[in-house]
DSSP file (Angstrom, degrees, kcal/mol; ACC not computed):
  #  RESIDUE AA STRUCTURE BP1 BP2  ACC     N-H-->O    O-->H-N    N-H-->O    O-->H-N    TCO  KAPPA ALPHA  PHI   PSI    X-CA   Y-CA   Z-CA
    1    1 A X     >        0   0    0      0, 0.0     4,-2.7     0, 0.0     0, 0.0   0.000 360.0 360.0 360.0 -42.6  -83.7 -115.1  241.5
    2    2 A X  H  >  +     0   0    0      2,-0.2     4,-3.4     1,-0.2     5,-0.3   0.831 360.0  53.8 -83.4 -40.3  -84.9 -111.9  239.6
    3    3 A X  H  > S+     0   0    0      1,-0.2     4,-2.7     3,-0.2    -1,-0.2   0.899 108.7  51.3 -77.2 -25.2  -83.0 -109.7  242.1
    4    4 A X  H  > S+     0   0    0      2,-0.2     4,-2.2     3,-0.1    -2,-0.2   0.993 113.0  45.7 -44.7 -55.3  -80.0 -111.7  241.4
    5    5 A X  H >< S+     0   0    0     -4,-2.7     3,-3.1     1,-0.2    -2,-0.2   0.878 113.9  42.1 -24.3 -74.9  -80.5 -111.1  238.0
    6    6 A X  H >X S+     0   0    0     -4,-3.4     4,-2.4     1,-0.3     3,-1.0   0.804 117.2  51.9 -47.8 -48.9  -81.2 -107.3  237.9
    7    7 A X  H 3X S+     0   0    0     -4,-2.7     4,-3.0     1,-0.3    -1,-0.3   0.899 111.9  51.0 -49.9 -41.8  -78.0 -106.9  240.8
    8    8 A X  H <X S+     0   0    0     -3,-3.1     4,-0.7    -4,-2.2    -1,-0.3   0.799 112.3  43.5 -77.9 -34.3  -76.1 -108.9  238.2
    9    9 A X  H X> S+     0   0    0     -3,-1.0     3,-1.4     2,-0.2     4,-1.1   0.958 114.5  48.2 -54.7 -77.5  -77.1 -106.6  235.5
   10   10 A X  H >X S+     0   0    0     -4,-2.4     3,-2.5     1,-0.3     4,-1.4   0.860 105.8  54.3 -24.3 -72.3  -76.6 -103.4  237.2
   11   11 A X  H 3X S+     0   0    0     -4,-3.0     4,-3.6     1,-0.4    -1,-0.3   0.691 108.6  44.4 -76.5 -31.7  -73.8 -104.1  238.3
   12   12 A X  H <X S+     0   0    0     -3,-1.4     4,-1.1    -4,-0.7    -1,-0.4   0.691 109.9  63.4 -85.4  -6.8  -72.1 -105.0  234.7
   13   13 A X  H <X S+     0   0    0     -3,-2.5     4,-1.5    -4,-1.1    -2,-0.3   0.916 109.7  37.7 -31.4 -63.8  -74.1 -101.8  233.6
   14   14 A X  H >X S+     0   0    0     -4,-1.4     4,-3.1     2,-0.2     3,-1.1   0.978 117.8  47.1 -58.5 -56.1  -71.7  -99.6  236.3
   15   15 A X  H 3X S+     0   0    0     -4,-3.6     4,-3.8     1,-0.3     3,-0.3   0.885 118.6  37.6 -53.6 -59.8  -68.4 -101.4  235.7
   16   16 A X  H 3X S+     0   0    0     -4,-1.1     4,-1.4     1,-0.2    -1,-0.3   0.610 116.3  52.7 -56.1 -13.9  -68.4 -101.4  231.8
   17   17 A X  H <X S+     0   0    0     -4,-1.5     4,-3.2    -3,-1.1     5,-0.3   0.807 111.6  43.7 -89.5 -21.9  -69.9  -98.1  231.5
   18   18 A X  H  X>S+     0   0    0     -4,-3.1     4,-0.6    -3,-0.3     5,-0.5   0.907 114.1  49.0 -67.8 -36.9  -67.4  -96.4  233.7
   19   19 A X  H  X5S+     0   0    0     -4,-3.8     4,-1.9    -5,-0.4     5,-0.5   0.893 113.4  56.2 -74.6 -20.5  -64.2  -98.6  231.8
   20   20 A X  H  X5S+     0   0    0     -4,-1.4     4,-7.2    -5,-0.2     5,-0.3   0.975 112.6  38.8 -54.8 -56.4  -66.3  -97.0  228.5
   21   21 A X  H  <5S+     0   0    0     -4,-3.2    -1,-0.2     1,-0.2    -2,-0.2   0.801 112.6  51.4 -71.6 -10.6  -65.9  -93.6  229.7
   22   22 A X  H  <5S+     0   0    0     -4,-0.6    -1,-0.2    -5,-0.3    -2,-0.1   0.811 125.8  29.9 -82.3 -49.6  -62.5  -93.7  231.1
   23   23 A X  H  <<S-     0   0    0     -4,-1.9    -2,-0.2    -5,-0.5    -3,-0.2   0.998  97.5-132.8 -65.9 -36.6  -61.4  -95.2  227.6
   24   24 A X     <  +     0   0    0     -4,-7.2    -3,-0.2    -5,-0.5    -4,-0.1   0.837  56.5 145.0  92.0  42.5  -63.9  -93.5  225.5
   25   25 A X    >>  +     0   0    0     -5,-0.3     3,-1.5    -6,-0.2     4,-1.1  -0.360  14.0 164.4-120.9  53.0  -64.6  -96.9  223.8
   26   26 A X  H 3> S+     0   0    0      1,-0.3     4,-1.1     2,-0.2     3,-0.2   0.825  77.0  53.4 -23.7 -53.1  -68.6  -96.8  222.9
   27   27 A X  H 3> S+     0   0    0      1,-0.2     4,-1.2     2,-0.2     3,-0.4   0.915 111.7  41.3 -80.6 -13.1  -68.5  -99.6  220.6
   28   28 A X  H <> S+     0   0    0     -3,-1.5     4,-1.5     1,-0.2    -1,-0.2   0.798 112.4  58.5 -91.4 -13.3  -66.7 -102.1  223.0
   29   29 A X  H  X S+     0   0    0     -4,-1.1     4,-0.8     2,-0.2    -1,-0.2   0.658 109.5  38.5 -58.4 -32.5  -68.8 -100.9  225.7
   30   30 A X  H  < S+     0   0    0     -4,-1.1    -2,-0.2    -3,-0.4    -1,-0.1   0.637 119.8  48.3-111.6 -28.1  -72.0 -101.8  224.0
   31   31 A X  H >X S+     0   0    0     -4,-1.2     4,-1.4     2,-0.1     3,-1.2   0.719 112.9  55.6 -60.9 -51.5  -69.8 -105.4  222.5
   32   32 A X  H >X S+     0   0    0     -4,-1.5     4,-1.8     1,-0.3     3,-0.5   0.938 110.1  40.6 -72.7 -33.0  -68.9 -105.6  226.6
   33   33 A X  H 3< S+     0   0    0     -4,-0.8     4,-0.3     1,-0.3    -1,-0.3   0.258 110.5  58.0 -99.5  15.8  -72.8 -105.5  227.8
   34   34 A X  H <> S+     0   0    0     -3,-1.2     4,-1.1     2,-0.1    -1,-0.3   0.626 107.4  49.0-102.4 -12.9  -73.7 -107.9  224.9
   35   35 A X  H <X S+     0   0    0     -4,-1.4     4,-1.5    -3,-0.5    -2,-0.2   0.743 107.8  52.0 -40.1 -64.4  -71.1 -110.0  226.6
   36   36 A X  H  X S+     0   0    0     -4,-1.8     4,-1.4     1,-0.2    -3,-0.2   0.751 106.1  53.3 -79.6 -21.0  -72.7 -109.6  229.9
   37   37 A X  H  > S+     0   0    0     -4,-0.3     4,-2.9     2,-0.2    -2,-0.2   0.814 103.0  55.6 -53.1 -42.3  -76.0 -110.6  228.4
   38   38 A X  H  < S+     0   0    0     -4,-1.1     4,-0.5     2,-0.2    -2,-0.2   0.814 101.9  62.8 -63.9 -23.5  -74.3 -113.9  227.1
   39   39 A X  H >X S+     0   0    0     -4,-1.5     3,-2.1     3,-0.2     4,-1.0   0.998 103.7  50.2 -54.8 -68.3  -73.3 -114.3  231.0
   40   40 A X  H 3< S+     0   0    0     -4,-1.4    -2,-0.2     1,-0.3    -1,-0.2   0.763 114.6  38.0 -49.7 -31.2  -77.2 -114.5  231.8
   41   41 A X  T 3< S+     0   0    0     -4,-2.9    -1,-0.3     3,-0.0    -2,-0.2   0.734 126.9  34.1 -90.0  -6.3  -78.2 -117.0  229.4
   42   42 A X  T <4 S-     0   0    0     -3,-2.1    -3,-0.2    -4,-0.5    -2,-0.2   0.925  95.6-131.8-141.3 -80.0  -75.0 -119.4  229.7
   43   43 A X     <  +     0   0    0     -4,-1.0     2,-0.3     1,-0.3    -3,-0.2   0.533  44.8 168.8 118.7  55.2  -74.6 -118.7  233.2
   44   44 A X        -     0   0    0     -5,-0.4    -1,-0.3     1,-0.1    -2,-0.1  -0.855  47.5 -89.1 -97.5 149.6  -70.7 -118.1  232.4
   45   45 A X     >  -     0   0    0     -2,-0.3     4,-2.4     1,-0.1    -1,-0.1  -0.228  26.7-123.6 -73.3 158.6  -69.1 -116.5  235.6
   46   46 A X  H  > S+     0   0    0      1,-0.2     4,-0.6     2,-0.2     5,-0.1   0.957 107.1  59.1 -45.7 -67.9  -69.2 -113.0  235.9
   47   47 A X  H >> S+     0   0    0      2,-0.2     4,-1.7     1,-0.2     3,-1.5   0.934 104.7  51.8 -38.2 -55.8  -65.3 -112.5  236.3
   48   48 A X  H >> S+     0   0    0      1,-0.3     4,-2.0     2,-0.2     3,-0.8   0.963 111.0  53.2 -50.7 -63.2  -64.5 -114.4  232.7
   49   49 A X  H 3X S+     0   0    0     -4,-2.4     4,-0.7     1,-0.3    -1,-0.3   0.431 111.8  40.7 -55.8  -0.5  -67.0 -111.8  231.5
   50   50 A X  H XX S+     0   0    0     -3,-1.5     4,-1.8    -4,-0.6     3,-0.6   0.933 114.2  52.1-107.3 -69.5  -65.1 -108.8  233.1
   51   51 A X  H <X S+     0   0    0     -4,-1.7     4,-2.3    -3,-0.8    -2,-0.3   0.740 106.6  54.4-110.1 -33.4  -61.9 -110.0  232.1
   52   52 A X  H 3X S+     0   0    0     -4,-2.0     4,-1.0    -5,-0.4    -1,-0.4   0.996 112.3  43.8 -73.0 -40.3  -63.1 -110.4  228.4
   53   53 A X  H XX S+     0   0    0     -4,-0.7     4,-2.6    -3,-0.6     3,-1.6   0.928 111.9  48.0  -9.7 -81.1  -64.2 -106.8  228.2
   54   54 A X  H 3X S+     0   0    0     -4,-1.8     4,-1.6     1,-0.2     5,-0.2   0.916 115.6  48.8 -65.6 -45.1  -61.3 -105.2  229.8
   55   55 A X  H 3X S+     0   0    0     -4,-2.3     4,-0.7     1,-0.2    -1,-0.2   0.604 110.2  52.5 -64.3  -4.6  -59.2 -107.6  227.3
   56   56 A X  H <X S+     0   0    0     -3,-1.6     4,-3.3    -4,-1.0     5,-0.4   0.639 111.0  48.4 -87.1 -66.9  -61.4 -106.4  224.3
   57   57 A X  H  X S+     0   0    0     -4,-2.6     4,-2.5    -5,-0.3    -2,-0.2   0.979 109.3  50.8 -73.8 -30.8  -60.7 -102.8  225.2
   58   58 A X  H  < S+     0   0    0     -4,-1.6     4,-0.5     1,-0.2    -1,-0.2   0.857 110.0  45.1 -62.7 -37.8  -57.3 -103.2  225.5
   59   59 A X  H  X S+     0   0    0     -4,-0.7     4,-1.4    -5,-0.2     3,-0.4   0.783 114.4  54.9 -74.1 -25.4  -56.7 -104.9  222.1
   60   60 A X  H >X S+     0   0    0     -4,-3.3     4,-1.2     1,-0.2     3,-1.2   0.978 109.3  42.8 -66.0 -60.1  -59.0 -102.1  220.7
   61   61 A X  H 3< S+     0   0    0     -4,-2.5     4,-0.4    -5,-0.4    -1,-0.2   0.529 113.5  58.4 -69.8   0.9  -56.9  -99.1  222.3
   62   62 A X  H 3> S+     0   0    0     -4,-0.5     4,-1.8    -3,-0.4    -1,-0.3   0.888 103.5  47.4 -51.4 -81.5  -54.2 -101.4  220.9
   63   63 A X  H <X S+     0   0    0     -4,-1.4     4,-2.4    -3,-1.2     3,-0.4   0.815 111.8  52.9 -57.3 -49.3  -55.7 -101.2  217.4
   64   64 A X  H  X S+     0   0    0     -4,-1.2     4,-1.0     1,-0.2    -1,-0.3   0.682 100.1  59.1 -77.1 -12.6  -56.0  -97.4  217.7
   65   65 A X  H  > S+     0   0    0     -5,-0.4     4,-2.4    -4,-0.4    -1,-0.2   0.827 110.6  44.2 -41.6 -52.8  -52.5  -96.8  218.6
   66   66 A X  H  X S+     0   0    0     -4,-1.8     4,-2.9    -3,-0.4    -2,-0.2   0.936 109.2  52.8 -66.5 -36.3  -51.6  -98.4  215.5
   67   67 A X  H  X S+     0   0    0     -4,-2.4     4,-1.9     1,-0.3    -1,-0.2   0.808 108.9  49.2 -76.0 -17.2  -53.8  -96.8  213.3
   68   68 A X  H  X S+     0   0    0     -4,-1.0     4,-3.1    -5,-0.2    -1,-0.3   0.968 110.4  52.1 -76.2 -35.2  -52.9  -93.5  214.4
   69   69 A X  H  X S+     0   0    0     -4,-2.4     4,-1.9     1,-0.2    -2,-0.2   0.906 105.4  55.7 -77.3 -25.8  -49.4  -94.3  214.0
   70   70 A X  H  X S+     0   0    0     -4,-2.9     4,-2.3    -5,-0.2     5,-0.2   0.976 108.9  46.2 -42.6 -66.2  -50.1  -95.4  210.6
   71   71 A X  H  < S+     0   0    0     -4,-1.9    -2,-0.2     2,-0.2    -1,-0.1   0.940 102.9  62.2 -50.5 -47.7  -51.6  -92.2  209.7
   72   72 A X  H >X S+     0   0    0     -4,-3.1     3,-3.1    -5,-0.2     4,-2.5   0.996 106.1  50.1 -34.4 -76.6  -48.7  -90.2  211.3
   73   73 A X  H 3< S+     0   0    0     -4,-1.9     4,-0.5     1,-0.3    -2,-0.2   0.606 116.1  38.2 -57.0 -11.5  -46.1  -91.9  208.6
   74   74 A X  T 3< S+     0   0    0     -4,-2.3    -1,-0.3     2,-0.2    -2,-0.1   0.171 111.1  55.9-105.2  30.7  -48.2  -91.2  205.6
   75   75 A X  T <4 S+     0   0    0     -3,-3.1    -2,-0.2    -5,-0.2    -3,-0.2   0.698 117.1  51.1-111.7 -58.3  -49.2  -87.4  207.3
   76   76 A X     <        0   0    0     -4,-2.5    -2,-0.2     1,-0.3    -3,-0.1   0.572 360.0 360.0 -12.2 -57.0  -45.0  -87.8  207.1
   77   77 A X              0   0    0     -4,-0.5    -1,-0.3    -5,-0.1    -3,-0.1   0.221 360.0 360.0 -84.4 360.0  -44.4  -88.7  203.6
């Protein structure tokens, strides 16, 4: 039971810190392993948990897309 845990832990340690560093997205990384904590007490599967992350980083890198392009058009005017 405990080595489940810890495996379970670890192992969302690796994925999300490697999708942090490929995006460069600290705060959704740190949002994604509070995430993966909510899997361990609610016993929601691991895969929903994944899949909310990676959709979490995408809608951030989303959000920075825009805002830089915001910034472009008044760096414009």
């Amino acid at each position: 039971m405990i080595l489940d845990i810890l495996f379970i832990v670890v192992w969302g340690l690796i994925v999300f810190t490697v999708l942090g560093i490929i995006f460069k997205l600290i705060p959704i990384l740190l949002l994604s392993l509070f995430i993966l904590f909510i899997h361990e007490i609610s016993g929601i599967p691991l895969g929903v948990v994944t899949g909310i992350g990676i959709a979490m980083m995408i809608f951030y890198l989303i959000n920075a897309e825009i805002e830089k392009a915001k910034k472009s058009m008044d760096d414009f005017r």
